[in-house]
C-alpha positions in Angstrom: 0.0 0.0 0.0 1.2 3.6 -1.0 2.1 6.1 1.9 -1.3 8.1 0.6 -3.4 5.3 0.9 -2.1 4.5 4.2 -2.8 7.8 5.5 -6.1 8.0 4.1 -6.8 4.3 5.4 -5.7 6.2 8.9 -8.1 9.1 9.2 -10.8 6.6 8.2 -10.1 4.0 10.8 -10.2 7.1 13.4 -14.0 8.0 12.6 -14.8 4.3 14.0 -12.3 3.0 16.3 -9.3 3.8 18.9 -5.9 3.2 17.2 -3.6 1.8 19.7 -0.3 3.1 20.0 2.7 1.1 20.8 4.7 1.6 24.3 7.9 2.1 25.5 11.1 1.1 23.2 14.0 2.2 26.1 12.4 -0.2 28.7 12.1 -3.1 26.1 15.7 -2.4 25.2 16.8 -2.9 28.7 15.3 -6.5 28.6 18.0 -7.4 26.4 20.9 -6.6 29.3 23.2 -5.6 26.4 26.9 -4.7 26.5 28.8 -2.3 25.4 30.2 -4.1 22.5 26.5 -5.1 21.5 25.6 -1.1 21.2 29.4 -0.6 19.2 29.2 -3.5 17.1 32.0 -4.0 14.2 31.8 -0.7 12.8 32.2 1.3 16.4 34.2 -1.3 17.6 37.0 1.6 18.5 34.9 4.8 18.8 36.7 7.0 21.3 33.8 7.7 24.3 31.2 5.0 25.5 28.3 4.1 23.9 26.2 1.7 26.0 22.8 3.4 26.7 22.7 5.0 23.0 19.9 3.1 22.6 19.2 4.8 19.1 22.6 3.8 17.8 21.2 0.5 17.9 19.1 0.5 14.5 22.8 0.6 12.9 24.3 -2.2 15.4 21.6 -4.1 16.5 18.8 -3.8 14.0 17.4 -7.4 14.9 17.0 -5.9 18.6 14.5 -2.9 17.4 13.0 -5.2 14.6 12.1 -7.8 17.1 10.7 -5.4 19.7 8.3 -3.6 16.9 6.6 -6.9 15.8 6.2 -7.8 19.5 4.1 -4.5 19.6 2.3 -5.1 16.5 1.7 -8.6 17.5 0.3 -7.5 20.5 -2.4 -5.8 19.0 -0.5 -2.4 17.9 -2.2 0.1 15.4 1.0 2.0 14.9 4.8 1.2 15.9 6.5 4.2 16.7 10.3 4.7 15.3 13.9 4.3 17.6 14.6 7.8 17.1 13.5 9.6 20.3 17.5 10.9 20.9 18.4 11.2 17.0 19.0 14.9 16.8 22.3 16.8 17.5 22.3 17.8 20.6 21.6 14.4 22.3 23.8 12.3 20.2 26.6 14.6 21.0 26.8 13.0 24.4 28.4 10.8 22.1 30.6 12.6 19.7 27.7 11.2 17.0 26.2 14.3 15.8 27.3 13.8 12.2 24.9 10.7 12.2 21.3 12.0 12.9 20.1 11.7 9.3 21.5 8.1 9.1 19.8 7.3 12.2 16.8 8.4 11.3 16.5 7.0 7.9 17.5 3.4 9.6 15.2 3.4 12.1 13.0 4.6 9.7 13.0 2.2 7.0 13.1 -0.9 10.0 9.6 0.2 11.4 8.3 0.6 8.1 9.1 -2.3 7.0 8.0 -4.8 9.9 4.9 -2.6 9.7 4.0 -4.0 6.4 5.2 -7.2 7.1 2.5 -7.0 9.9 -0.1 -6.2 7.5 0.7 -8.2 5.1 0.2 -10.9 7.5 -3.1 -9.6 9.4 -4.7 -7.9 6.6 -4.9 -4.6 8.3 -2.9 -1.5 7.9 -0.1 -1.0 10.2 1.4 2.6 10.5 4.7 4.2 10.9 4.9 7.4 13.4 8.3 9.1 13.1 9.5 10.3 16.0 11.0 13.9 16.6 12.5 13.6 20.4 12.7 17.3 22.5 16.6 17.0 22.9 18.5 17.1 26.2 18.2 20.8 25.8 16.1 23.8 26.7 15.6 26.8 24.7 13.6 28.9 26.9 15.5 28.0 30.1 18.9 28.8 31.2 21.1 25.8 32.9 22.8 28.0 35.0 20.4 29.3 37.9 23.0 32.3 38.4 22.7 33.2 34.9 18.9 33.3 33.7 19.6 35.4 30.5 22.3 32.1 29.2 20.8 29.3 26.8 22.6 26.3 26.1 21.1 26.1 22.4 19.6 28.4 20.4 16.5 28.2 18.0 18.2 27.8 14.7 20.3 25.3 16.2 17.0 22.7 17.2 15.3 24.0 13.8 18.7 22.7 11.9 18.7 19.5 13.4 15.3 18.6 13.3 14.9 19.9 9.7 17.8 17.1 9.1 15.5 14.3 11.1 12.2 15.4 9.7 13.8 15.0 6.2 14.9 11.7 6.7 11.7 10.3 8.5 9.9 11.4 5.4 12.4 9.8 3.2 12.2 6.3 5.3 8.7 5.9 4.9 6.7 7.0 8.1 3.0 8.1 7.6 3.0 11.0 9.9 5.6 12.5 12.3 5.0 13.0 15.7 6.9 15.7 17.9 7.2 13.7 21.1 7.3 14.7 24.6 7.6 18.3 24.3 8.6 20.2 27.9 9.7 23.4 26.4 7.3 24.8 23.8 10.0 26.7 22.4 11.8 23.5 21.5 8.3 22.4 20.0 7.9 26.1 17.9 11.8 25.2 16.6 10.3 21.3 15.8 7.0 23.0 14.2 9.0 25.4 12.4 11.6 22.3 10.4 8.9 20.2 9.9 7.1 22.7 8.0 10.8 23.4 6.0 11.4 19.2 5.7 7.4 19.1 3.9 9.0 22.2 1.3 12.3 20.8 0.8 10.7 16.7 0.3 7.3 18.1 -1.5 5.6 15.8 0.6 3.1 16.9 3.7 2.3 14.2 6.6 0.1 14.5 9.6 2.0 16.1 12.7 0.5 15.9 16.1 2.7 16.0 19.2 2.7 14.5 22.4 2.7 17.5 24.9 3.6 16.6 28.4 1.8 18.7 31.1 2.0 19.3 34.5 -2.1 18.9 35.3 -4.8 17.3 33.7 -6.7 20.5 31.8 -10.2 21.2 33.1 -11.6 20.1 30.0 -10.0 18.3 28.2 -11.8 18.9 25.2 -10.4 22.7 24.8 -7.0 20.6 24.2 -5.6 22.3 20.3 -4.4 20.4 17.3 -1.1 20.8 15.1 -2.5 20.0 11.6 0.2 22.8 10.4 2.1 25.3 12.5 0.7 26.4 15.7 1.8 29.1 18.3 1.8 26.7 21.3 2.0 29.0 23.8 -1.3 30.0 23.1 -1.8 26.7 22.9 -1.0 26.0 26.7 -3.0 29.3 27.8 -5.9 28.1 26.0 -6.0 24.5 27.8 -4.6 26.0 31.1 -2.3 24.0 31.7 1.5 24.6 31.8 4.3 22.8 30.0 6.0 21.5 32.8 8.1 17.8 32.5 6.2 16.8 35.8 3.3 14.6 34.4 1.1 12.0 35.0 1.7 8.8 33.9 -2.1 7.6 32.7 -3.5 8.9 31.2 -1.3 11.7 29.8 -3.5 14.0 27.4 -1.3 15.0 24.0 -2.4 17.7 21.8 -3.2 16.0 18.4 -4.3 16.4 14.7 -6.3 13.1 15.5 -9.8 12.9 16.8 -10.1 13.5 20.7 -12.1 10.6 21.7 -9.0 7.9 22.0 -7.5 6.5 25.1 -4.6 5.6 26.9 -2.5 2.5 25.6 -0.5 0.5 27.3 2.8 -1.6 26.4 3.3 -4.9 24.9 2.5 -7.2 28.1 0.2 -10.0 29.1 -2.3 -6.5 30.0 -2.3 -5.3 26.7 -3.2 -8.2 25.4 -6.4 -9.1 27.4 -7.2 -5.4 26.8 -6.9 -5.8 22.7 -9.2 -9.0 23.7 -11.8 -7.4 26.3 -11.7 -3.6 24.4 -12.5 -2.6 27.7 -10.8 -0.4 30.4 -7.3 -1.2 31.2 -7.0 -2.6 34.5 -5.4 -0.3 37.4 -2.3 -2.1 37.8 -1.3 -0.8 34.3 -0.5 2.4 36.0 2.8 0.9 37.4 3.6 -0.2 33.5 7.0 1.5 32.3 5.8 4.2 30.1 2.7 3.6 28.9 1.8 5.9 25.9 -1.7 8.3 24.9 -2.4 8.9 21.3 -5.2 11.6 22.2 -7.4 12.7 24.7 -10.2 11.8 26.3 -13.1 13.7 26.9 -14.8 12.0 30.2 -12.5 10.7 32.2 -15.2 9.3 34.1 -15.4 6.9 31.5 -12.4 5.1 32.1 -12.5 4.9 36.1 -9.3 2.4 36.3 -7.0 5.5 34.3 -6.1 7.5 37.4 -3.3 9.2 37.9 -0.4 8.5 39.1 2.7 10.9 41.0 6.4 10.3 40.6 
């Protein structure tokens, strides 16, 4: 199926049902107990700083390790596999002296969730979609580092813009249906992200779906008021509107995202025996799901009280 019909086959599916999302890939990763020559592999074998915990590195190392985890996901019951690229911009990867390697990286992880995603529907019958993932850096625009110098940034806007122009770009190129700017805490970082997606659609020719996944401090009083990214949005007006403050304290579940989609989904959990008798039952998720690693929303819901066993849950 062509990446239109795919994205049309989407937005259809979303008038009738809740797409599930799939969970967290850093958590899975750790199951694996790797070593540090499993993250270098042959061609890092003599790269100067350490690279265990790079976990995005390992869609050029360890590609069966991030293939396999994917089809557990879509196995599981998964509407949509997100890709390994949460860290694969500039400033993160140059914890490691890797910043010369965020297209690669993205394009890799790209093209390995694209293609167990249509091996997955190949073998079900049903779509399977790609989210590319735009990560918010290990940086802050808006905020200074130093607490005796307020006025000092660390990175500036053209500097995020740059590198996640580069990672839009090759997202696009790799295959994902839509691009998702992922757990934003500084909406400054999310304007820079807004503004090279917009530049990656005129420099490809080709336009995806871009919702984000907005962390937030509070639950807003209505959730409904929550505001959607179908092109460039100004999101601090977006925050006023929903009162509620883009803080990196959040709830765990649910955790409301703002969202082109429609905002009548709910709360998915992870790839666990839970996830699977909630695929089955279509019901509720149970309570205990709260203590799940990272469970992932891909909307909103508008009454809570609908889902009694999603309560929050405090660090």
């Amino acid at each position: 199926m062509e990446r239109n019909a795919r994205i049309a086959a989407m937005m259809t599916a979303l008038e009738s049902r809740i797409l599930l999302l799939d969970g967290a890939m850093g958590t899975m990763i750790q199951g694996y107990r790797l070593s540090e020559e499993d993250y270098r592999g042959e061609r890092f074998a003599d790269w100067e700083s350490d690279l265990k915990g790079n976990n995005d590195l390992l869609s050029l190392t360890r590609p069966s390790v991030i293939q396999e985890i994917h089809r557990g996901f879509l196995d599981a019951g998964a509407d949509i596999i997100e890709t390994n690229t949460f860290n694969s911009n500039a400033p993160s990867m140059a914890d490691y002296g890797m910043e010369s390697l965020v297209g690669e990286l993205n394009s890799a992880a790209a093209r390995i969730a694209r293609e167990c995603a249509d091996q997955s529907a190949q073998r079900s019958g049903v779509p399977r979609f790609v989210a590319g993932v735009i990560g918010p850096t290990n940086r802050t625009a808006s905020i200074s580092p130093d607490v005796n110098d307020p006025g000092f940034r660390n990175i500036s806007f053209d500097a995020l813009a740059e590198t996640y122009e580069e990672a839009a770009v090759a997202l696009i190129e790799g295959g994902v249906d839509f691009l998702m700017i992922e757990t934003i805490f500084d909406t400054l970082n999310a304007k820079a992200a807004i503004f090279a997606v917009e530049a990656a659609f005129a420099s490809t020719g080709i336009r995806l779906p871009t919702p984000d996944s907005s962390r937030q401090s509070r639950v807003p009083a209505a959730w409904s008021t929550m505001p959607t990214t179908r092109n460039s949005v100004d999101l601090n007006s977006a925050c006023a509107s929903s009162r509620a403050t883009p803080a990196s304290a959040a709830s765990r579940v649910p955790k409301p995202t703002t969202t082109i989609m429609k905002p009548s989904w709910l709360t998915v959990p992870y790839a666990s025996s839970s996830f699977r008798s909630y695929c089955r039952s279509a019901r509720q998720p149970p309570t205990s799901m709260v203590s799940t690693p990272r469970p992932m929303t891909i909307g909103c819901h508008t009454d809570r009280s609908a889902y009694p066993g999603a309560r929050r849950a405090t660090r």
